[in-house]
N, C-alpha and C positions, 0 to 999 in steps of 0.2 A: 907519620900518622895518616892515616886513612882521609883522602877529602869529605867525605860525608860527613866524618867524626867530627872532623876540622869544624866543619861549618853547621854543629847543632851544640851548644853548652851545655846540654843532658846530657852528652851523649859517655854513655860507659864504657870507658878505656883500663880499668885494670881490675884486677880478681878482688881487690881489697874494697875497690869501690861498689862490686856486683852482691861481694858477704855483707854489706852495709845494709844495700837495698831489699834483700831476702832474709827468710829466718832460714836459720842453721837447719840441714838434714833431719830427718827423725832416725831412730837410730834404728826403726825396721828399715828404712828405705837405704839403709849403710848395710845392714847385715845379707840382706837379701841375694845377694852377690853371690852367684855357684862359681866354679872352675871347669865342671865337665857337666856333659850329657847325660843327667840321668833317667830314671823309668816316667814320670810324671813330663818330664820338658819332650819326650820321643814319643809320648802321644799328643801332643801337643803339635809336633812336627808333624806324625803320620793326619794329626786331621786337617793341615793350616794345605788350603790350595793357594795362595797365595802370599808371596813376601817380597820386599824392597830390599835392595843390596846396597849397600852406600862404599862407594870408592874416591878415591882423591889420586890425583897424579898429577904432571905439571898441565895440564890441557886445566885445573881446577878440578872440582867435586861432583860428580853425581849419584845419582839416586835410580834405579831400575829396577821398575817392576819383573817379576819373575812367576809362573805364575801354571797351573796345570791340576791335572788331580789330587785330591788329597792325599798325602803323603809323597810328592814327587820329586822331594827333597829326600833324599837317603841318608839314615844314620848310621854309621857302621858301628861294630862291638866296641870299637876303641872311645867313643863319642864324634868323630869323623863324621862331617856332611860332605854331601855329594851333591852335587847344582848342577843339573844336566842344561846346558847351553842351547835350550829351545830355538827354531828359527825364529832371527828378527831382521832389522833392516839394516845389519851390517857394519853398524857404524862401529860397535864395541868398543864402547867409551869405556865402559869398566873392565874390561877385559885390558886392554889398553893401560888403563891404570895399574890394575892389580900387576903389570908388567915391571913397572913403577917403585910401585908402592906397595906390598903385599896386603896391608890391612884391610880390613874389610868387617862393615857391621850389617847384619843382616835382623829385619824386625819380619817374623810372623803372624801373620792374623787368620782368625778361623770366623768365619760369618757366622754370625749367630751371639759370638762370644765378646763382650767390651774388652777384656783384659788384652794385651799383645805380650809377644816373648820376643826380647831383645838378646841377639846373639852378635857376640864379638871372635872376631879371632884372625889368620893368616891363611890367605888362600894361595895357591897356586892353580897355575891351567894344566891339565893334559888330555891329550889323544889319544888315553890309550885302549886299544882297540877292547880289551877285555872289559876296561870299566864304560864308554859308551854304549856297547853293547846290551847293558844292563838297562839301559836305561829308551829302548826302540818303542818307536809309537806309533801306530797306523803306516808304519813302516818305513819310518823315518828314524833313523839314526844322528845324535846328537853331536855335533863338529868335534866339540870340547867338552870337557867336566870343570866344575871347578871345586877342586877340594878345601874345605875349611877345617884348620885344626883352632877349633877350638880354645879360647885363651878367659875368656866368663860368658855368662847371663845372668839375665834378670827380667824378671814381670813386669810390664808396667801395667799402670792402675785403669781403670776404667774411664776413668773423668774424658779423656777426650772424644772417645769412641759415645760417650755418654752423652757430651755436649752436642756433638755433629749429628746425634742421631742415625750414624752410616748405618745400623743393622736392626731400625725400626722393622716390624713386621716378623723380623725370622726370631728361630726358636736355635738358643742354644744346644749344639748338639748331646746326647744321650751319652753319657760317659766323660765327656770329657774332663780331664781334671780340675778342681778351681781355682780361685787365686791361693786362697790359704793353704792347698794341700803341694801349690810349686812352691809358694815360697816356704813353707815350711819343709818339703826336702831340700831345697836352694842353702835352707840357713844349715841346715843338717844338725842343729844344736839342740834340740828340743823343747824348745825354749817358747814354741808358739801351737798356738792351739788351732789346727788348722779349722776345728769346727766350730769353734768362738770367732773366729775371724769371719769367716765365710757369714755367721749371721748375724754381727755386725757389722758385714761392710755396707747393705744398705742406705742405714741412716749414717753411717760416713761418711759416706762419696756424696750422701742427697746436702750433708751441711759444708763439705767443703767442695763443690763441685764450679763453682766462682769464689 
């Protein structure tokens, strides 16, 4: 056991103890779950300028910002993202990992916007010259790509972006799509009304937002 664990008597050590302490899922936030890239989540992408990559390897876990014009994340026809390997400082912790480890979760955010889109799935690296090339900037050519096949997503809610206040001041962008109308393609069941949702989420998130 963990020494930390060890040395606190709260401290929560197994799944049965953590469903004790929390209420069970709501059954949107189970259904919400897509498998691919559809129309609504690829605007979502084309407007998100920056996202956090999260990788695990034996070095432990990180987290890396990733980060350029909107859309500078490519989605290909099949649901395929493309991560052009911007200059950083070398260390390529995740790069490193996904060596490792191939999984890999990726969270988008779009200024303006509280909701984020959580993207899971298996990456690999390559060099190869044709897809680099796609991706040149002020004439600079990207080392590596890294390809994500897609394996789910999902929206998450506003409350935190709400609470931290990160995007006081700006204005959601002009189009983008909202939460009701991803997660109602996500669920694909038709089962949710994207525009009952949308003008109830207000006072939803205002009464459970602590």
């Amino acid at each position: 056991m963990d020494t930390h664990a060890a040395a606190d008597p709260f401290a929560v050590t197994t799944e049965a103890r953590l469903r004790e302490l929390y209420d069970a899922p709501l059954e949107g936030a189970v259904k919400k779950v897509a498998r691919r890239i559809e129309a609504t989540a690829r605007a979502w992408i084309a407007a998100s300028p920056f996202c956090i990559l999260s990788t695990v390897g034996s070095r432990g876990v990180h987290a890396t910002p990733r980060g350029d014009a909107p859309g500078f994340v490519a989605v290909e026809p099949d649901g395929t993202l493309l991560i052009p390997d911007r200059r950083g400082n070398n260390r390529l912790d995740a790069l490193r990992d996904i060596l490792e480890d191939d999984r890999v979760s990726v969270i988008f955010l779009v200024p303006g916007a509280a909701e984020v889109l959580r993207v899971h799935g298996r990456a690999r690296i390559t060099a190869d010259p044709a897809l680099t090339a796609r991706f040149v900037e002020r004439g600079k050519t990207p080392t590596t790509v890294l390809v994500v096949t897609v394996t789910e997503l999902f929206m998450q809610c506003a409350k935190s972006v709400m609470r931290s206040r990160l995007w006081d001041g700006r204005q959601r962008p002009e189009g983008l799509p909202t939460m009701g109308e991803l997660i109602a393609a996500h669920r694909g069941d038709g089962a949710l009304d994207p525009e009952a949702y949308d003008r109830e989420a207000p006072e939803r998130l205002r009464q459970t937002l602590y």
